[in-house]
N, C-alpha and C positions, 0 to 999 in steps of 0.2 A: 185816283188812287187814294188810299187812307193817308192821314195826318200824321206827321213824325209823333213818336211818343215813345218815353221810355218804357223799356221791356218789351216795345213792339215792334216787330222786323218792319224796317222802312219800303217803301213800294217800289218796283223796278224803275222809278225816272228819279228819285232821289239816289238810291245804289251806282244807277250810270254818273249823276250828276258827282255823285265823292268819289269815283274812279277818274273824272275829270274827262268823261264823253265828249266829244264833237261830233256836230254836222258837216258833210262834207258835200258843198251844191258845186254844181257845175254848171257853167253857162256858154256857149260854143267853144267845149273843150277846155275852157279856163275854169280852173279850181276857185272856188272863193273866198279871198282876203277878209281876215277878221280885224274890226276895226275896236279898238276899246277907247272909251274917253271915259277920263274925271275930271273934277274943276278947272283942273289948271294942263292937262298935257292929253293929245289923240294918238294913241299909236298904233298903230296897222301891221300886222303879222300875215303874212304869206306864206302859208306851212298849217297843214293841220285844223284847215277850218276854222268856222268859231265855237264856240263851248256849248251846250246844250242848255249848262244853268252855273250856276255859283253858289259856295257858301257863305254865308253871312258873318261877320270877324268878331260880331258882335253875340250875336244868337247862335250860331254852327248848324242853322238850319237850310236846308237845300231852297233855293227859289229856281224857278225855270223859266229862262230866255224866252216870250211867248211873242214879240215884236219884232220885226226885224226892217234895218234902211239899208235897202239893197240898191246901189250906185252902178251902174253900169254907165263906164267910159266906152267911146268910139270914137276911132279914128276919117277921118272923109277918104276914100279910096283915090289918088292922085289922077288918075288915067278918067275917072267914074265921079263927080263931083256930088253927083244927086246919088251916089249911096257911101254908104259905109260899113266897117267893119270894130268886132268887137274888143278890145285892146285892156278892158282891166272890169275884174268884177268885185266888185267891195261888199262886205254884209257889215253892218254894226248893228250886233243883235241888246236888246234890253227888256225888261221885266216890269210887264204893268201890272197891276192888278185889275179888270175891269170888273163891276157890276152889272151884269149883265141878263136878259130876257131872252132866249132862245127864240127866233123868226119863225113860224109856221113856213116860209117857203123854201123851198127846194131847187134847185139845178136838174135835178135827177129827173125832173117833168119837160123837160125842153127838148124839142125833136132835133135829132142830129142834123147835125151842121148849121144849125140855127144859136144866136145869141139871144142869150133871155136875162134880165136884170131879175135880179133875187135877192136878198137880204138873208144873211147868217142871223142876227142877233142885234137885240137893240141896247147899246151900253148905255146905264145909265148915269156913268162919271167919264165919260169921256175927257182926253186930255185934247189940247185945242186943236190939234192936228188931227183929231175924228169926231172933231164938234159941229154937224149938219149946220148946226145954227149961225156958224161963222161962215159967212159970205166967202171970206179972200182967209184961207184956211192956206197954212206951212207944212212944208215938213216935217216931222217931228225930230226935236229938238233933245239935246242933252240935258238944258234949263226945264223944258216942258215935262219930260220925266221923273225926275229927282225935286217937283215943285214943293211947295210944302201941303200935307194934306194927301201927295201921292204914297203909296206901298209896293213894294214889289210882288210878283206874284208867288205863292210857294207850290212847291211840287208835289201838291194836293188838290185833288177837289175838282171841279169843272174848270177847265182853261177854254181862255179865248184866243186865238193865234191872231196877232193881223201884220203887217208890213204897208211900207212905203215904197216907190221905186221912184230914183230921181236916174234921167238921164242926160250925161254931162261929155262936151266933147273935149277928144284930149288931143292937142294939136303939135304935143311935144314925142308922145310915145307913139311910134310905127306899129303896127300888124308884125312885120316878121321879128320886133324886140320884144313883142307881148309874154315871153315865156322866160325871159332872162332873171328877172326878181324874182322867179317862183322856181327857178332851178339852182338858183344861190341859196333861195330861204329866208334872200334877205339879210344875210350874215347872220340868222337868229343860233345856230349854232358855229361859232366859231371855228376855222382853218385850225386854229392853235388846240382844238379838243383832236382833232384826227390827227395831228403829229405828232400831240404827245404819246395817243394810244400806237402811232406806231416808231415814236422815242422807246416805250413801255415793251414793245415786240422785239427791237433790235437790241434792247439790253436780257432781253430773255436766249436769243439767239447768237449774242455775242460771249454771255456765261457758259452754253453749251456747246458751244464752239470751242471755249479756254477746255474747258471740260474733257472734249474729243482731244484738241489739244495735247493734254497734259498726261491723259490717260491712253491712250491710242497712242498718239506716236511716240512716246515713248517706251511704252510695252512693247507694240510694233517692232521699231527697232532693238530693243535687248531681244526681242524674241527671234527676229531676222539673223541676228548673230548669235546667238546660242544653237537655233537650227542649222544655219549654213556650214559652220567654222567647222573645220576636222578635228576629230578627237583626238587627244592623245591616248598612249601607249596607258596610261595607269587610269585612264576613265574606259577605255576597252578591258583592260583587266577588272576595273571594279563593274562595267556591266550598267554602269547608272541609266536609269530607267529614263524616258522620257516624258514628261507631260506637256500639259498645255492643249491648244487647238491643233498645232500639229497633228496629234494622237487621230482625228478625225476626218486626215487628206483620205479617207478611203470610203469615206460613209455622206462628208459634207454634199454633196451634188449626189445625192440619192434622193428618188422621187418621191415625194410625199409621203408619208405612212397613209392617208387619211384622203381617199380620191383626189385625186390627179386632176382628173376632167374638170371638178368643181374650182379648184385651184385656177385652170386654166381658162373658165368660162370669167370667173370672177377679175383675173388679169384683162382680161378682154373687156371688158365691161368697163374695168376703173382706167386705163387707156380712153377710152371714145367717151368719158364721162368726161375724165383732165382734158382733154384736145378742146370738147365742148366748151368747157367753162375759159381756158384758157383764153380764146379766142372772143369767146364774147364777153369778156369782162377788158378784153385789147380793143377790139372793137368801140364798145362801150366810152372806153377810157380817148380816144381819139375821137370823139363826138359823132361817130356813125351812128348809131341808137340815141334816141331821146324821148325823156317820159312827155315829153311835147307831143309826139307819136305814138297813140295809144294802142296795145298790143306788139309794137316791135321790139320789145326786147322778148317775150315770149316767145316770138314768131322764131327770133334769132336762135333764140336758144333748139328750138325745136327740128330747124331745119340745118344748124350745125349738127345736133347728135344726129339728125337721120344721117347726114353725109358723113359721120366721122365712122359707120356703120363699117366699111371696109377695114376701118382702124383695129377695130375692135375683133373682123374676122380672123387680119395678118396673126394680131401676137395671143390670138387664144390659137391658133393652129401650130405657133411656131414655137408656143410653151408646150402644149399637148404632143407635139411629135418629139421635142426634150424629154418629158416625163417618159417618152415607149408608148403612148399612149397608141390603144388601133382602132376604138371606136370613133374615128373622124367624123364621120355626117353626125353622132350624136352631139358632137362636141358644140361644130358648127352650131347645127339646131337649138342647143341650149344656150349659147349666147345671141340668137338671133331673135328667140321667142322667151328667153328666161327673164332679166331685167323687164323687157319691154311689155311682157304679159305681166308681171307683177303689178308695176307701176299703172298699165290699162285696165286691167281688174280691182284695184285700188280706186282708181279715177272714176269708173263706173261707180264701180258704188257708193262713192261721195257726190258724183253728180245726182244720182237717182234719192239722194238724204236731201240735195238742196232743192230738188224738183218738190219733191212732198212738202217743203218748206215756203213755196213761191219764192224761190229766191233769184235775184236777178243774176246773181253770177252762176247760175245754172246754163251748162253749155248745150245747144242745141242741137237735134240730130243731125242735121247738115254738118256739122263741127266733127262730129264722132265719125264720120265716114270718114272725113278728108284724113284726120288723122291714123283711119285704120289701114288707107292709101300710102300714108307717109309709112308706116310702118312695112306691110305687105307688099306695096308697090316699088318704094326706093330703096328701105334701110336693109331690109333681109335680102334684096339679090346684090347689093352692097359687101355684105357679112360675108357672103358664101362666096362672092368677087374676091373681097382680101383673103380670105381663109386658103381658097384655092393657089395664091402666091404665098403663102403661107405655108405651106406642107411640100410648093415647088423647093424651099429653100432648104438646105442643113439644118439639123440641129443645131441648138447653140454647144459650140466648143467647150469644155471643162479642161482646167489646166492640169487636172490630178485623174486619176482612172477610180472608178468603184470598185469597192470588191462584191462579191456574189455574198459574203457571208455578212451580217448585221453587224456593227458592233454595239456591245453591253453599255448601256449609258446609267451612269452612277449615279445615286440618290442626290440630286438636288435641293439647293439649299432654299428654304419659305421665298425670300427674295427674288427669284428665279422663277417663282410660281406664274400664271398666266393672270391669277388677280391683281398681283401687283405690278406686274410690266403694263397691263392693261390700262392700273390705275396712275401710272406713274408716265406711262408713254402719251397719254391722250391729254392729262392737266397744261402741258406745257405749251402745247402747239394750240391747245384750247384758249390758253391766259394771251398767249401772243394775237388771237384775233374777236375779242370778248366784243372789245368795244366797236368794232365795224358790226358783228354778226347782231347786237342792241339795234344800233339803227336801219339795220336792214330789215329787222324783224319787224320793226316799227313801221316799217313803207309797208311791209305787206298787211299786217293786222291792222295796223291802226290809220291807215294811210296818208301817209306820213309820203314827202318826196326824198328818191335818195339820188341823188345825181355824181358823186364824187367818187367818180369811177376809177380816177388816177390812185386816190389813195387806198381804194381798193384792190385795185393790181399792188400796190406796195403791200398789205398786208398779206394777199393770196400766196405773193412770191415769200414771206415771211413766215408763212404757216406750212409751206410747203418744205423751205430749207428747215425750220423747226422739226418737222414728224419723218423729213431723213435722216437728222443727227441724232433725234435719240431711238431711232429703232437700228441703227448701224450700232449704237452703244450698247444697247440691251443684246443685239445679235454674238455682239465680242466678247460682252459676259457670256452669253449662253454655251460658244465653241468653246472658252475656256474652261466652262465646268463639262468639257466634255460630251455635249447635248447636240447633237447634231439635226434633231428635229426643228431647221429652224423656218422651211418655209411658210407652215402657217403660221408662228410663233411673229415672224417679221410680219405679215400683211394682217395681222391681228394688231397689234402694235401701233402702227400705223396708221391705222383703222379707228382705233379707240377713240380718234378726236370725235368723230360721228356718233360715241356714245355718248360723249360730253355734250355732245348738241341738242342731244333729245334729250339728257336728263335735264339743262337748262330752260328747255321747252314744258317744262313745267313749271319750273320758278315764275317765267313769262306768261304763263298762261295767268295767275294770280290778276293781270293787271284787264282782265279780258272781265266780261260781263256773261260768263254761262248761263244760260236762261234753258237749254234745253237740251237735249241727246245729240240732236243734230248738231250745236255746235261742240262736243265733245268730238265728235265722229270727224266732224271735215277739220277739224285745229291737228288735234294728233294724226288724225291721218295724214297729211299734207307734212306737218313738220315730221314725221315718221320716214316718209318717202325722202323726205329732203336730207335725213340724218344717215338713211343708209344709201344714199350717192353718196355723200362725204365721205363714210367708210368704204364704198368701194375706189374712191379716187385717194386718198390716203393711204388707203391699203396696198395699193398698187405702184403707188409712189416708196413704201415704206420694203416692200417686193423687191423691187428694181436698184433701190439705191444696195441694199444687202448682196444682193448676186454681183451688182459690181464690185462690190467691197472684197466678196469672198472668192470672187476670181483671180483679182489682184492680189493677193497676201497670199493664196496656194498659189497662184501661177508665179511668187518671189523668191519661193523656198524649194531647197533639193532635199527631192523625194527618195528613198534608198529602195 
């Protein structure tokens, strides 16, 4: 690539190099440990690789990591003395510059399954450790690099790559403790960062609690005894008018203005999404899943939603038979193939972006069947399994009756508006899980290990009590102004945290290296899909908590 120079765009491996890029090798399954040393101290990091290249403190120009001493520890197998297994993989990557004459010979001439000695390149400053001419030749060394007369290499121009491999046995570390340093990280980030961010969530959830608190049950109660208490003789004479959410025992359990069915597909949906995540973030958190086991927490996640698929048919049929609804099989069918076709249609066509790309995490046809299996084979006779005890049951019970005629709902105040409950309802259960949703973001993009599942169940449970309290809040205002339109209002509310996800997914995307459409396409798609599960599993949480809210408060007052 071209030479740094000002006024000139620097070449895509300086770019990666100042967004602070790593390598991520793997060696039977083990991630590999970056090792750095200077004069005086070697420290080894287990997380994230090692760095691609460095800035200079001196210059601020980019050099790139072009050597690398790749250490492979192994343990002797106890049972098996004449083998072994592999227990830790180290890189310490460094930056030569070599002088170098490009080899006329090739590898690419050598008939398969044959070894053929070849030669890349003839250097001509070799450092001792690729010096032909020394008989009894080292490792290369910390000293050997940094000699005097050496330069680093810069992240321009022809590079030469070379490595070392030393193998060392390690007679302290076992096989089955091989993953324990690399699912801590090391301690490189501290226990003390994930309590405080969820110190940070429960003083957000304990303000909105005072809040509910202080506003709710006190209103509540003046309101329970302003409604209940008998009038007197001179407030019958004067006729005083009644307000409040009372005014709306006759309209609040009225079914949606705005389809019903949709309402009810969408319920269904953020059910068997919460059951999903619930479960395998419990799971998780009790050490059944491990990034030791590649593919299982996917796997988990995949084959809890298929099976939570009955979940999702129960409460879209038993909301949809509340609403009157009488199109049943469409209901069924749209929460059996709506989600699940979105998200497969999504999926295809990021796969077939990463195909054109050669890119390895493109999934294979074999993959796409199993999964069209899991869909059409388990999850949909699943759906239409729950939905059918779903439509066996009652309706849900309302404590107050409907009337046949609408009531007139009165101009609303800006506050009240759906931009601002939107904006107002999603920031708070957003701030409460900021700092988990950073590092999780980081295991998937950047890959990064995220193992602390425990305190991840602490925040989910956090984010969830959060986006109940303030969409019951925003529901109390909304019956007091009279507004009885409140079930999309509530699962919109709700919901908004998933807006907050994806607009942050672009802040995040900043720290990413676009280089082409393709990675436009598979980033926001993926975080896309991932933003509106949240909105249906919050929204559905934000659903549920309000109907209970609004059952109990009409089902406390007499109705005349």
């Amino acid at each position: 690539g071209r030479g740094e120079q000002k006024g000139v765009s620097p070449n895509k491996m300086v770019r990666a190099i100042r967004k602070n890029y790593h390598n991520n090798w793997i060696v039977d399954n083990i991630p590999a440990a970056s090792k750095v040393e200077d004069e005086s101290t070697v420290t080894t990091r287990y997380w994230q690789g090692f760095p691609v290249g460095f800035i200079a403190s001196d210059t601020m120009k980019a050099y790139v990591h072009n050597h690398v001493n790749i250490e492979v520890q192994y343990h002797s197998v106890e049972t098996e003395p004449d083998k072994a297994r592999v227990v830790r993989f180290t890189v310490e990557p460094f930056s030569i510059k070599h002088d170098f004459e490009a080899s006329a010979d090739d590898d690419d001439d050598a008939e398969e399954g044959t070894v053929k000695s070849f030669k890349v390149a003839d250097i001509q400053n070799p450092i001792e450790s690729c010096n032909p001419k020394i008989s009894r030749r080292e490792h290369t060394r910390y000293e050997m690099v940094y000699a005097r007369g050496r330069e680093p290499q810069p992240a321009s121009g022809r590079v030469l790559f070379t490595y070392d491999v030393t193998w060392t046995e390690n007679k302290n570390l076992h096989w089955a403790s091989r993953w324990d340093v690399y699912l801590s990280m090391d301690n490189a980030i501290p226990a003390k960062v994930h309590w405080l961010s969820i110190a940070n969530s429960l003083v957000i959830v304990i303000v909105l609690s005072a809040m509910i608190a202080a506003i709710l049950v006190r209103n509540l109660r003046r309101d329970f005894n302003r409604y209940n208490r008998l009038a007197t003789d001179e407030e019958k004479a004067e006729d005083m008018e009644e307000f409040g959410w009372k005014l709306v025992h006759a309209d609040v359990f009225r079914p949606p203005s705005f389809s019903p069915l949709l309402m009810s597909v969408c319920c269904g949906t953020g059910a068997q999404l919460l059951l999903m995540a619930v479960l395998t973030i419990l799971f998780s958190a009790m050490g059944f899943l491990s990034p030791s086991n590649r593919g299982a927490l996917i796997m988990a996640q995949l084959l809890l939603y298929v099976l939570m698929g009955s979940v999702a048919g129960y409460v879209t049929s038993r909301m949809y038979k509340t609403f009157k609804g009488k199109s049943w099989q469409k209901a069924t069918a749209c929460v059996a193939f709506g989600f699940p076709g979105i998200t497969f249609g999504l999926f295809l066509i990021m796969n077939i972006v990463a195909l054109s790309q050669g890119s390895s995490d493109a999934v294979p046809p074999l993959t796409m069947f199993i999964l069209l299996f899991l869909w059409f084979g388990i999850s949909t006779p699943l759906v239409f399994f729950g939905a059918y005890f779903g439509y066996k049951q009652d309706a849900i019970e309302f404590p107050v009756n409907t009337s046949s005629i609408p009531r007139q709902i009165p101009d609303q105040p800006w506050f009240m508006g759906l931009p601002f409950t939107l904006a107002v309802g999603g920031i708070l259960p957003f701030g409460a899980c900021f700092v988990e949703l950073y590092f999780i973001l980081a295991s998937v993009w950047m890959d990064q290990y995220y193992y602390v599942f425990a305190f991840l169940l602490l925040v989910f449970a956090i984010l969830i009590i959060t986006a109940a309290e303030i969409t019951v809040l925003f529901n109390y205002f909304q019956l007091c102004g009279e507004n009885y339109h409140w079930w999309w209002r509530s699962f919109s509310t709700g919901g908004s945290t998933g807006i907050y996800v994806f607009l942050y997914s672009f802040v995040y995307f900043k720290q990413l290296e676009a280089n082409s459409l393709a990675t436009y396409v598979l980033y926001f798609g993926y975080m896309g899909l991932a933003s509106l599960g949240l909105f249906l599993m919050t929204g559905f949480v934000g659903i549920m908590t309000c109907l209970i809210f609004n059952k109990t408060i009409f089902g406390s007052i007499k109705i005349d």
